[in-house]
N, C-alpha and C positions, 0 to 999 in steps of 0.2 A: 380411414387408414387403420387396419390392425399391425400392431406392435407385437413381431417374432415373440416368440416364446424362448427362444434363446437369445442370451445375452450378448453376445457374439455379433447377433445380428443386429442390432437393434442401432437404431442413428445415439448419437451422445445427447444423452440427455437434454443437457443444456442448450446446449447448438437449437436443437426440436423447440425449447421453451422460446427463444431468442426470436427463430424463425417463423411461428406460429403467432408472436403476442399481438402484431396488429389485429389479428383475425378473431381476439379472444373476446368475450364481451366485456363489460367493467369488472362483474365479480371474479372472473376465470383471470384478467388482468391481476388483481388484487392476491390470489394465488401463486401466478408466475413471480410476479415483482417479486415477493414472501420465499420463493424458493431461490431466484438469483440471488437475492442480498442474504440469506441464511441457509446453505445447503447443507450445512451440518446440523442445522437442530430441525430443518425440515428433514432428515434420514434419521436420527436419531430420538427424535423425542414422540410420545405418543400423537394417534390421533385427537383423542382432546386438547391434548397441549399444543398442537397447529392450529387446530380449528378455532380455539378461545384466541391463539395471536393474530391470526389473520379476520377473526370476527366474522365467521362461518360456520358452517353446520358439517358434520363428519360428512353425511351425503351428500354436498357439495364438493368434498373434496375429491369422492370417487367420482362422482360425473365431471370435474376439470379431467381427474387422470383420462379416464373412456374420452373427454374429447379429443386427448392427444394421442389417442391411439392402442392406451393399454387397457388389459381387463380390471385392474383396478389400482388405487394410490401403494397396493402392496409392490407391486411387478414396477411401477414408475421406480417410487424407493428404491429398490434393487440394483437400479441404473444410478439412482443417484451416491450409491452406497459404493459403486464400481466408480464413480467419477472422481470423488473425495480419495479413493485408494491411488489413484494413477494420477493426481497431482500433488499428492503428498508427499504417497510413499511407491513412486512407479517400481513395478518388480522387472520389467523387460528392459532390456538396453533399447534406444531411444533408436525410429527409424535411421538418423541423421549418423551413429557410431558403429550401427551392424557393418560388419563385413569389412570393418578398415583395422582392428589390429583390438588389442586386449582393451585398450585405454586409445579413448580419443587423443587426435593430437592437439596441441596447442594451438596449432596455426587453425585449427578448423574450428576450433570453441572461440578465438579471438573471431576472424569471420562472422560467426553468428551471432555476436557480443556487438559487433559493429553494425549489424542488420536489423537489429533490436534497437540500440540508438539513435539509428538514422531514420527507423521509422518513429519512433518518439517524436527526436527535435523536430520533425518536419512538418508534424500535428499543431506545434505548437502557433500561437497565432502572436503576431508579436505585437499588437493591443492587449492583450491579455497578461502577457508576462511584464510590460510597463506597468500596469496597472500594479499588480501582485507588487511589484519592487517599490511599488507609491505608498499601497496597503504598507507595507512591512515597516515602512521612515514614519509611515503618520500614526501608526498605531503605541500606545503604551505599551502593552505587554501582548506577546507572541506566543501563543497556546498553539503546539506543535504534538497533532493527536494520529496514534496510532495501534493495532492489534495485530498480536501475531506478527508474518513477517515486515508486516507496514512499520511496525514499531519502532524498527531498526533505522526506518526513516527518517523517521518523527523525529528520533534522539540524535541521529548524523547533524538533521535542520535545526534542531535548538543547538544541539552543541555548538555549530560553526555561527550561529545567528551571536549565542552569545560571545564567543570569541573576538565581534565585532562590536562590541560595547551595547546590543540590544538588550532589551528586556524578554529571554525568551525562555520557556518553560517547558518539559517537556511532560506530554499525556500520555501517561502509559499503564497497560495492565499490571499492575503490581500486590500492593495488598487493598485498595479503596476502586471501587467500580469507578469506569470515567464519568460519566455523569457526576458523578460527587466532587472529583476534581475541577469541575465546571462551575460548580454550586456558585462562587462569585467572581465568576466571569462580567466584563461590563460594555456599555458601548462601545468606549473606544479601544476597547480592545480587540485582536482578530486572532479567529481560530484557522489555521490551515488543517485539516483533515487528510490521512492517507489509509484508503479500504480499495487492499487489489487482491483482485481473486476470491480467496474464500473470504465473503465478505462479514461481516462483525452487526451483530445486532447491538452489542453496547455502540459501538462509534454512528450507527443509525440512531438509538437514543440520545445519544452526548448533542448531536450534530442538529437535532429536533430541537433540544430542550432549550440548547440557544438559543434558536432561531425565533420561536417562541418566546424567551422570556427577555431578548435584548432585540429590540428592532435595529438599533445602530452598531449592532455588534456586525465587524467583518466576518463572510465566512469563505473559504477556499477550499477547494478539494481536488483530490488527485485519484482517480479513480482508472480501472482500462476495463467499463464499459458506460456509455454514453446516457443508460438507463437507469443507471442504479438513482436507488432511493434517495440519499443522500444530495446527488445533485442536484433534485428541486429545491433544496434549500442554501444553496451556495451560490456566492457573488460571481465567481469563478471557478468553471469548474475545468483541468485540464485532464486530459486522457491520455496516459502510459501507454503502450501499446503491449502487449502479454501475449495476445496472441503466434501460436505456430513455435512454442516453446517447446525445443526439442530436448534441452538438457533432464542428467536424471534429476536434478531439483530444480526447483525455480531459481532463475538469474536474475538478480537487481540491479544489475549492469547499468540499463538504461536509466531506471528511477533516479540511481544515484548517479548520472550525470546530468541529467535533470537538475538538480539541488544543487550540486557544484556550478550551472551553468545561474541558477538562483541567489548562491553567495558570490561568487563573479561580479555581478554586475552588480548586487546590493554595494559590496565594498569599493564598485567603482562607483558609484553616483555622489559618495562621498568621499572621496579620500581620505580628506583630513580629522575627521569622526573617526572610520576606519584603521586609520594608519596608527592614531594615536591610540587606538584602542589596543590592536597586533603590538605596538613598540613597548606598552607598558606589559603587555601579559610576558613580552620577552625577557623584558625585565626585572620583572617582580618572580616570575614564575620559572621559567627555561633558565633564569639565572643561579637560580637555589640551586645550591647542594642536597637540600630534601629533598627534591623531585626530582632531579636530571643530573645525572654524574658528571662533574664538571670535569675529568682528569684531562692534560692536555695530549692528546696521541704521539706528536714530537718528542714530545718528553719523555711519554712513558716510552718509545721505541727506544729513547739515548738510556734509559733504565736498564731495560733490557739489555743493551751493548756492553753497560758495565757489568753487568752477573756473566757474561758471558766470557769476558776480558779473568775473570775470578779462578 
């Protein structure tokens, strides 16, 4: 199969890579896997610089492109350099908004917000999420890792983990590479992982280095495709569902009811851990004057009565 010469025409990259990888042989495998888990520094960075990560020769990497169809890893790039743009930063209004008014309405973005949900939860296997809510009570300390939008995850799930008197930590790109925050990580401890979409080669390193250097270390991950790297090394690995995402940005609607449906049931399996944990933060913390404006609304409304009486 030759691959149009126009961009236009051409299948999505990705989609081609997905649908091709059974047929590819191990090394060409070993290229694909390299492009779904890092499509940005496979467009981005030289060909020596892919060929030294994926432990290959530049002319292997044009004869993978020519098996997929293009005249060389220049014209693949190009597609994948259009794919990075249109999930980032889409510049067209989304098939799903044309032609109904300036601005989607609310009722049609909620709809698709619930479509996105409902095919999540429904993935979900409920051996697995027992399991994960077992993992989280047995483990000491809760390494909650993510990049870019995942990030946002990782921090929601430590936040609310610790709210509930956990020991939970959260992994994030900041000033220190994740790996280094891993440095002493230990058995009993467990790492959850979240790599959706544009996938992270640091959280493919973090998620190795563990795995590797702690046999009894828990690992989880959350991932929306079935393939990625990361999942051969994880105890559990659940799948997002991302695809047929019509918004002009990506929606984490579903992730994050995921994680709510995650602390849900952590804080019901114990109550009385839980509860005592929520009654003191109420008190110590929502009670302050430093943090949270205690004024009483009754009050202040009978305040205003009397300026007004003036």
């Amino acid at each position: 199969m030759n691959i149009s010469s126009k961009a236009g025409d051409r299948p999505k990259i990705i989609q081609l890579i997905r649908e091709r990888h059974s047929t590819l042989n191990d090394t060409n495998k070993k290229i694909a896997d390299f492009i779904l888990q890092n499509p940005e520094m496979a467009t981005f960075s030289s060909l020596i610089e892919i060929s030294k990560s994926v432990g290959v020769s530049d002319a292997t990497l044009v004869r993978f492109a020519r098996e997929l169809g293009y005249k060389g890893f220049r014209q693949l790039r190009e597609d994948l350099l259009d794919y990075i743009r249109r999930i980032i930063y889409p510049t067209q209004k989304s098939s799903f908004i044309k032609g109904i008014d300036k601005h989607p309405s609310i009722d049609l973005i909620m709809k698709k917000d619930i479509e996105y949900i409902t095919k999540t939860m429904s993935k979900i296997d409920k051996k697995d999420f027992d399991n994960l809510i077992r993992l989280i009570f047995t483990a000491r300390r809760i390494f909650c890792m993510g990049w870019g939008l995942s990030s946002f995850l990782a921090e929601y799930l430590s936040f609310s983990l610790q709210l509930l008197s956990f020991n939970a930590i959260a992994v994030i790109r900041e000033r220190r590479p994740l790996v280094q925050q891993l440095l002493f990580i230990e058995k009993d401890d467990l790492l959850i992982a979240f790599d959706l979409l544009l996938y992270s080669a640091e959280i493919l390193e973090a998620v190795e280095y563990v795995h590797k250097k702690n046999v009894g270390t828990g690992v989880v991950t959350f991932t929306n495709q079935p393939i990625t790297q990361i999942a051969q090394y994880s105890d559990l690995n659940f799948l997002i569902d991302m695809s047929g995402h019509e918004f002009m940005l990506i929606s984490l609607t579903a992730p994050f009811c995921l994680i709510n449906a995650i602390i849900e049931q952590t804080a019901a399996k114990n109550t009385q851990k839980t509860g005592k944990a929520l009654k003191e933060f109420q008190q110590v913390v929502q009670s302050s004057a430093l943090h949270y404006s205690q004024f009483d609304l009754q009050d202040f409304q009978l305040k205003l009565k009397g300026k007004d009486k003036r």
